[in-house]
C-alpha positions in Angstrom: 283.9 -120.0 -39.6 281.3 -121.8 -40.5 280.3 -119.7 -43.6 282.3 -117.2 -45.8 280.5 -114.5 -44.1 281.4 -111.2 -45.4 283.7 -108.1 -44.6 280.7 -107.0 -43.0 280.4 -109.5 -40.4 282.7 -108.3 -37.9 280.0 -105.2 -36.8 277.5 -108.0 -35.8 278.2 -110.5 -32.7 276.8 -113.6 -34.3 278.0 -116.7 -33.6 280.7 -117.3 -36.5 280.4 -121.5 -36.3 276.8 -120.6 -37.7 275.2 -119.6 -41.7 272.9 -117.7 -40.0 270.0 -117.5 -42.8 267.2 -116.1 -40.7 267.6 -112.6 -39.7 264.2 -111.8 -40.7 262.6 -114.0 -37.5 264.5 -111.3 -35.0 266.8 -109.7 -37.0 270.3 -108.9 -35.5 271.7 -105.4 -33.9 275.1 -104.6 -34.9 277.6 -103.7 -32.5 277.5 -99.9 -32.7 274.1 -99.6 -32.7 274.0 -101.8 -29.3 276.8 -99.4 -27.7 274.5 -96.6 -28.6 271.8 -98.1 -26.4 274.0 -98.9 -24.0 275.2 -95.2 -23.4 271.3 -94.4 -23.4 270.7 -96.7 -20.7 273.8 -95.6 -18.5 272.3 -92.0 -19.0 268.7 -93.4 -18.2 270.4 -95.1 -14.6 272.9 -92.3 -13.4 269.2 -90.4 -13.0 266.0 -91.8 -13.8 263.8 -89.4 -13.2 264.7 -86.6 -14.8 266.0 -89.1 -17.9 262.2 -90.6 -18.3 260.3 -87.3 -17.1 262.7 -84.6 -19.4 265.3 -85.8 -21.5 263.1 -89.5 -22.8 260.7 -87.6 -24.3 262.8 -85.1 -26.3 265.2 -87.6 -27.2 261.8 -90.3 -28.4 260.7 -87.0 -30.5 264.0 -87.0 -31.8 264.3 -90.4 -33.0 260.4 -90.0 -34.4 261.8 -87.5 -36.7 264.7 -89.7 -37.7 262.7 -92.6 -38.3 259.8 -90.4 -39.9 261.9 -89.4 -42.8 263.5 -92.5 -43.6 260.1 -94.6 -43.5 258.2 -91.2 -45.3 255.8 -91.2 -42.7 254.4 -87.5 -40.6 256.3 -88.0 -37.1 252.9 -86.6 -35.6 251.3 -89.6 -37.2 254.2 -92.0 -35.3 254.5 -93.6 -32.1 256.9 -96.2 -30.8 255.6 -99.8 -29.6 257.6 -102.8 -28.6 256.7 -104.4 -31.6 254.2 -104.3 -34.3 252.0 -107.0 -33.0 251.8 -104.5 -30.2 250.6 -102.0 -33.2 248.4 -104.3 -34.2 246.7 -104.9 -31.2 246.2 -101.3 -30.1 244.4 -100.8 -33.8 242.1 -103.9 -33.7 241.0 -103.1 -30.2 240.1 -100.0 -30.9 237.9 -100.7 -33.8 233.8 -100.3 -33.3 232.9 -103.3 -34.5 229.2 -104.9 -34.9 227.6 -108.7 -34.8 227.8 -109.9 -38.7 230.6 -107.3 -39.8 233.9 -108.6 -41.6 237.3 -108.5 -41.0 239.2 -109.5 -44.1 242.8 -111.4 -43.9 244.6 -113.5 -46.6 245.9 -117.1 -45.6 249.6 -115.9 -45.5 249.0 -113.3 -42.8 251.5 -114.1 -39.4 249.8 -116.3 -36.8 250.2 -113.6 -34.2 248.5 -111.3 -36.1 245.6 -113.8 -37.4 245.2 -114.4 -33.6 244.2 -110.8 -32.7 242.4 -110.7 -35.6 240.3 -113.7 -34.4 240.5 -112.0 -31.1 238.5 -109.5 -31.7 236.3 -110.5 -33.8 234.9 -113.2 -31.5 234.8 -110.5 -29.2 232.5 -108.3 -31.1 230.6 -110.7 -33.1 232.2 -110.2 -36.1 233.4 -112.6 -39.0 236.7 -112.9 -40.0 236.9 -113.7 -44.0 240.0 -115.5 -45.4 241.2 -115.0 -48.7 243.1 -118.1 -50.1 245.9 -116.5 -51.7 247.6 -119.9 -53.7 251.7 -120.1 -53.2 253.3 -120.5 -55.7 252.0 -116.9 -57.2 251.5 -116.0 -60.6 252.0 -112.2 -60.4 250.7 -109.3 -58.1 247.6 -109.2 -60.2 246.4 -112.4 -59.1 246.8 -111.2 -55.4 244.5 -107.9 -56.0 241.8 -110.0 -57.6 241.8 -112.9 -54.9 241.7 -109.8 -52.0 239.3 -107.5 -53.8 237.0 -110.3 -55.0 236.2 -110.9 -51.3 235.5 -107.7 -50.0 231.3 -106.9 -49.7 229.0 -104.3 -47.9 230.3 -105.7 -44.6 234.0 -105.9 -44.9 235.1 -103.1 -42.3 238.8 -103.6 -42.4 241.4 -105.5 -44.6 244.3 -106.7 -42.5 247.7 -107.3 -44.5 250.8 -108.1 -44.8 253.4 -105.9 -46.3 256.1 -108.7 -46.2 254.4 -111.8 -45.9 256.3 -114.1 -43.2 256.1 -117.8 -43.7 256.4 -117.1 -48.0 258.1 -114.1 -47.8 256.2 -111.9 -50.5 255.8 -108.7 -51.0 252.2 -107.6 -51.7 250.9 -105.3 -53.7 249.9 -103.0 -51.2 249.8 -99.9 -52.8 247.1 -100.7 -55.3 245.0 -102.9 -52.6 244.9 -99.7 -49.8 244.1 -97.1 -52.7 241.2 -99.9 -54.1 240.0 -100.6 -50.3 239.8 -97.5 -49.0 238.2 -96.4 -51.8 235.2 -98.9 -50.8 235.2 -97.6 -47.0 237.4 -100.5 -46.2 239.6 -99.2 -43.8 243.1 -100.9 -44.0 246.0 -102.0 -41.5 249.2 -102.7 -43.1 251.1 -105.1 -41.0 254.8 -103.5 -42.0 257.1 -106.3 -39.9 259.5 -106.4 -42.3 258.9 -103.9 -44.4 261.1 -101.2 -42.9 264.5 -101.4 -44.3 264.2 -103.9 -46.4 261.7 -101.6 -48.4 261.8 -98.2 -49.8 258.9 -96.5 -47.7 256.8 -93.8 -48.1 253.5 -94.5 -45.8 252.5 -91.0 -46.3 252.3 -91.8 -49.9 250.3 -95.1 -49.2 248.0 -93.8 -46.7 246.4 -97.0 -45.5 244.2 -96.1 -42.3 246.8 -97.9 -40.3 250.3 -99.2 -40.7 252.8 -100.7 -38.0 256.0 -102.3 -38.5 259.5 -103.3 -36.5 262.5 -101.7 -36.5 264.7 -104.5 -34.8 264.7 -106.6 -38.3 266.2 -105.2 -41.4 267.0 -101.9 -39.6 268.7 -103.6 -37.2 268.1 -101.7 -34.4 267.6 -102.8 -30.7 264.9 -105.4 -30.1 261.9 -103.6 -28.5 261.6 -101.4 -31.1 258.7 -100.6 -33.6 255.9 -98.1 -34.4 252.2 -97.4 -35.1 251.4 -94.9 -37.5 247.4 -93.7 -38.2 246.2 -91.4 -40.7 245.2 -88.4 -39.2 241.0 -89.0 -39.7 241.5 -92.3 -37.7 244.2 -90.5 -34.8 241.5 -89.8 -32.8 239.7 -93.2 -32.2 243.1 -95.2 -31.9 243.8 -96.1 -28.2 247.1 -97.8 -26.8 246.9 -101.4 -25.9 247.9 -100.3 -22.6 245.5 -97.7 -21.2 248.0 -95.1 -18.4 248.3 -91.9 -18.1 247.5 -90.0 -20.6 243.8 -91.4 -21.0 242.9 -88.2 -19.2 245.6 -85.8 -20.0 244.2 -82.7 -19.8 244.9 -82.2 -23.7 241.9 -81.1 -26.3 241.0 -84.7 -28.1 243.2 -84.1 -31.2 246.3 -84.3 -28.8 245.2 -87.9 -27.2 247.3 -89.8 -29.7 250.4 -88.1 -28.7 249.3 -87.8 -24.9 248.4 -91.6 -24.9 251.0 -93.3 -26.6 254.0 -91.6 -25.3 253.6 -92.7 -22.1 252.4 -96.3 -21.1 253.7 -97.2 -17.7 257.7 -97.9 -17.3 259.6 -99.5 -20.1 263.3 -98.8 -21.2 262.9 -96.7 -23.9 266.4 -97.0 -25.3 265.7 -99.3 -28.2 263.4 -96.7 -30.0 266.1 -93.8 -28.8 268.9 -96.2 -30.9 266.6 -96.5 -33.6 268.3 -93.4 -35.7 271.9 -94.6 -35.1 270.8 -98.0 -36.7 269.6 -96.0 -39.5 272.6 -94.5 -40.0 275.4 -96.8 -39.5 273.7 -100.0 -41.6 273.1 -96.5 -44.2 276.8 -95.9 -43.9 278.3 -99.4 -44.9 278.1 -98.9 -48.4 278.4 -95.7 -51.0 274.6 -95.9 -52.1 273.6 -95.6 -48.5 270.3 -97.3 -47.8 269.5 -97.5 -51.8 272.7 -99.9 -51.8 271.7 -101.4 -49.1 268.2 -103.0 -50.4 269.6 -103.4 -53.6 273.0 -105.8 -52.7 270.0 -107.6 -50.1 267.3 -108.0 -52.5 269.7 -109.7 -55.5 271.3 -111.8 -52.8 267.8 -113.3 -51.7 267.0 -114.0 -55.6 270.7 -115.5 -56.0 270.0 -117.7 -52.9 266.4 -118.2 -54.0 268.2 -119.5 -57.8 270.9 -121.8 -56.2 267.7 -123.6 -54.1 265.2 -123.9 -56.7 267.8 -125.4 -59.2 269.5 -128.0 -56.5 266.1 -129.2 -55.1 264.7 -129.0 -58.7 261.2 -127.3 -57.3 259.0 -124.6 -58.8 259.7 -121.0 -58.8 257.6 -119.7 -56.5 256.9 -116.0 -57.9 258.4 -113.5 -59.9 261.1 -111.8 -58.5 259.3 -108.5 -58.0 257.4 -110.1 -55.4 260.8 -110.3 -53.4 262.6 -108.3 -51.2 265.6 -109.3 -48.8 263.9 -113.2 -47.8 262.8 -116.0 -50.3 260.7 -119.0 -49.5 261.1 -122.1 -51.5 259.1 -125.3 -51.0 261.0 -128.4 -49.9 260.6 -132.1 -51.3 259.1 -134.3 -49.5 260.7 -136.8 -46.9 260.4 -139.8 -45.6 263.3 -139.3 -43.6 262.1 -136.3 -42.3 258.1 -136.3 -42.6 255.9 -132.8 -41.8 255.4 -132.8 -38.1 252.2 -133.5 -37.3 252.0 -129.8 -34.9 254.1 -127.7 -37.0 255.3 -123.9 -35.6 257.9 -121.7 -36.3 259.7 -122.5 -33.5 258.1 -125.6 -32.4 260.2 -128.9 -32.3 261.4 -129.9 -35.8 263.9 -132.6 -36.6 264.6 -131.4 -40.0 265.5 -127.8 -38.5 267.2 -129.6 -35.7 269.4 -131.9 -37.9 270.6 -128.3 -40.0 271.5 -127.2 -37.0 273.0 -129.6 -35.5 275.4 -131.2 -38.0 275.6 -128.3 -40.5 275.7 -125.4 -38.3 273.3 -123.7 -40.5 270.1 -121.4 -38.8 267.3 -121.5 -41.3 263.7 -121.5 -40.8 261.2 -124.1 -42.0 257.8 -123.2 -42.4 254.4 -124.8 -43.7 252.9 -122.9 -47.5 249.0 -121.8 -45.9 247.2 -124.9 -47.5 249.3 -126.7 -44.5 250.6 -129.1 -47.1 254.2 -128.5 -48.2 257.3 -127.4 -45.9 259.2 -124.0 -47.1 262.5 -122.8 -46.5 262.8 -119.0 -46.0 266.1 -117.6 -46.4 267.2 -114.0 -45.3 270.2 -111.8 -47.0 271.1 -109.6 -44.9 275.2 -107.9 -45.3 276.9 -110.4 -43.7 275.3 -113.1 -45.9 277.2 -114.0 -48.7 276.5 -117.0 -51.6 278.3 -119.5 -50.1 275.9 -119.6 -47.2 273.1 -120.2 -49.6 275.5 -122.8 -51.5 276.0 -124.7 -47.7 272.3 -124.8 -47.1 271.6 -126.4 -50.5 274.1 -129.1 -50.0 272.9 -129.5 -46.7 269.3 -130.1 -47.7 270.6 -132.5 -50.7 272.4 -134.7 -48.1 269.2 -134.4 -45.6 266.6 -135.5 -48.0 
């Protein structure tokens, strides 16, 4: 095995030559949780029209309810997508927007995500505003400031991340919503990875929007993920894809449910999985989900520590600005210079050569000023130090 890996590592099917340290690009479905879909797909095949005309839609109001409670969010207020960029997407096209109006975003937000922003807005006319958020961070006080110092009597919407991806913060998103909406900003929460790796309570919150996966640190299925809208902004928010239920004959207040439940074909079974992922990554330790952030969280700081002190960098933020991943800047290398077209997934001989000779899966990412490569790791349970202790001495001997 490639790393120590942990008791826990037997209930996923990763590759055990690899440290894998990035389950927070796809995450990664545990075994029980993929037989459950599988069961749900034989059920789908032996009859698919009753499954997807009767029993999908009681068993996708069941898992609503599941997922409602543990997120803290109305399941009236829910929907399932494929993916919160999907989320994203049906919310920003749905916005009435005007020539000279702003859309604000802060220079961490995900590319996908900053590319339907910029979508629309050169669609409409608008202006998308970018608020330079520097990395490393002070505090969560410095964030607020940057945001809200940016906002003016056009700003229309505030796009953010809950779990930033390339420097893996957690924003203060609970004093920017209530500040935002406050000013008639409305607000959409971009939740990726917020969901299991977070405690959640979006009722609580009450941005005008929020989406988020499931298939990362719940570990469910990929495929699944979910938009939830406040009830005053329900009624304006259309799906992406525009089927059936665009004229259901329902009054207007049921169009939400009417439109998003059904959007053309699609194999539900990843959202229908979605509360037995809850449950068995719940069930792996005696805290339950509590236990579960908790052991995550100090393993991404412990891994964050052993990086910091063998590269001899900065600390990039405090460590209540962390959840389960950690981004750490990387010397720089002659060896193994910036590419000059950097993406996530884009060729990198740096990436390559971890792979390659140290059979280690790690992402490297560029800070937003384009200037200095990052390393983001992930802890999820069947991380253990070691894997963090590999990638350091991997990194020493690279650069």
């Amino acid at each position: 095995m490639a790393g120590e890996g942990t008791d826990f590592s037997r209930h996923w099917s990763l590759d055990p030559e690899i440290i894998f340290l990035n389950h927070g690009s796809f995450g990664a479905c545990p075994l029980p949780v993929l037989e459950a879909q599988r069961r749900v797909r034989e059920q789908m095949e032996r009859q698919p029209v009753q499954f997807l005309t009767r029993e999908a839609p009681l068993l996708l109001a069941e898992a609503r309810g599941v997922l409602g409670r543990f997120i803290g969010a109305s399941p009236e207020a829910l929907a399932f997508v494929p993916n919160a960029t999907t989320g994203l997407n049906a919310v920003l096209r749905s916005l009435s927007l005007g020539a000279g109006d702003e859309l604000l975003v802060t220079d961490h937000e995900y590319n996908a995500s900053r590319n339907a922003l910029e979508y629309v807005a050169a669609l409409n006319g608008a202006r998308v505003v970018v608020v330079s958020i520097p990395f490393p961070v002070a505090n969560a006080e410095s964030i607020c400031e940057a945001v809200l110092r940016s906002v003016t009597s056009r700003t229309r919407l505030a796009l953010l991340d809950h779990v930033t991806s390339q420097t893996a913060l957690v924003l203060p998103v609970g004093v920017l919503i209530a500040e935002l909406e406050a000013r008639g900003v409305r607000v959409l929460i971009d939740g990726a990875h917020a969901p299991g790796m977070l405690d959640l309570d979006i009722d609580a919150l009450a941005p005008s929007y929020y989406t988020g996966n499931c298939h990362k640190w719940i570990c469910a299925p990929k495929g699944a993920g979910f938009l939830w809208v406040r009830e005053d902004r329900r009624e304006d928010v259309r799906p992406a894809v525009i089927s059936h239920g665009a004229n259901a004959p329902v009054p207007r207040s049921e169009r939400f449910r009417a439109e998003f439940d059904w959007t053309g074909t699609s194999d539900p079974s990843a959202a229908i999985a979605v509360p037995e992922a809850i449950r068995f990554l719940g069930g792996l330790l005696p805290g339950g989900w509590d236990e579960v952030r908790a052991r995550n969280h100090a393993l991404a700081l412990e891994g964050r520590r052993l990086l910091v002190d063998a590269l001899r960098v900065e600390m990039p933020c405090p460590a209540e600005l962390i959840g389960s991943m950690a981004a750490v800047a990387l010397p720089a290398s002659s060896r193994f210079p910036i590419p000059e077209n950097p993406h996530a997934f884009g060729p990198n001989p740096l990436h390559d050569a971890l792979l390659r000779d140290h059979r280690i899966e790690v992402p490297l990412l560029l800070d937003p000023a384009g200037k200095t490569r990052l390393v983001r790791v992930s802890a999820q349970l069947y991380n253990s130090r070691g894997d963090y202790e590999r990638l350091a001495e991997a990194l020493l001997a690279l650069l």
